[in-house]
N, C-alpha and C positions, 0 to 999 in steps of 0.2 A: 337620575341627576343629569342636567343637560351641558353640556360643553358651554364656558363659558367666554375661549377662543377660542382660533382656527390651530396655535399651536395644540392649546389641550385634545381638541378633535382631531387630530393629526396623530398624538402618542394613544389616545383610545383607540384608534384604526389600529397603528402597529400592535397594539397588546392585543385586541380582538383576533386577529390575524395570526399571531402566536397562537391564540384559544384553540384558535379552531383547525392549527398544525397546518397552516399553509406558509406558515414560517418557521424560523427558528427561534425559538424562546432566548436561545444564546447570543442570539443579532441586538435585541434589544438595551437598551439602556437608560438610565436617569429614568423621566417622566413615565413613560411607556413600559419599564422594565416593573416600577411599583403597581401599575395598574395592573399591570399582569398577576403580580402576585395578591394585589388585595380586593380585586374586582372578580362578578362574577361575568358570565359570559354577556346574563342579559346585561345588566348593568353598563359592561364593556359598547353593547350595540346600540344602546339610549343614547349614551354620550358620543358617540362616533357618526351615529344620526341626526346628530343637531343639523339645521340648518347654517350653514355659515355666511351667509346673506347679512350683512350689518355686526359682527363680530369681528373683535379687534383682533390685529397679528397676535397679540401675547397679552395676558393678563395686568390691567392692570393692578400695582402693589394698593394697598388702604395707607 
């Protein structure tokens, strides 16, 4: 699944980050915090490698 903003690709960093213990899992929170718990590692590096080139600050609502 690809980021579909720079926020979502931003809390996928933090939670990949966590993954892979270059953080602290206990730093994270809200967006970053779920991904951690329900993402897997590759999962976490798809979406964290989106391009952000043409992607909006934050999602828009429907």
């Amino acid at each position: 699944m690809k980021a579909t903003s720079k926020a979502q690709q931003k809390a996928a960093g933090a939670a990949l980050s966590a993954k892979r213990g270059e953080t602290k899992a206990s730093e994270l929170y809200d967006a970053s915090k779920e991904m951690y718990d329900s993402m897997s590692e590759e999962e976490l590096e798809e979406m964290a490698g989106t391009q952000r080139k043409g992607k909006p600050q934050k999602k828009e609502e429907d």
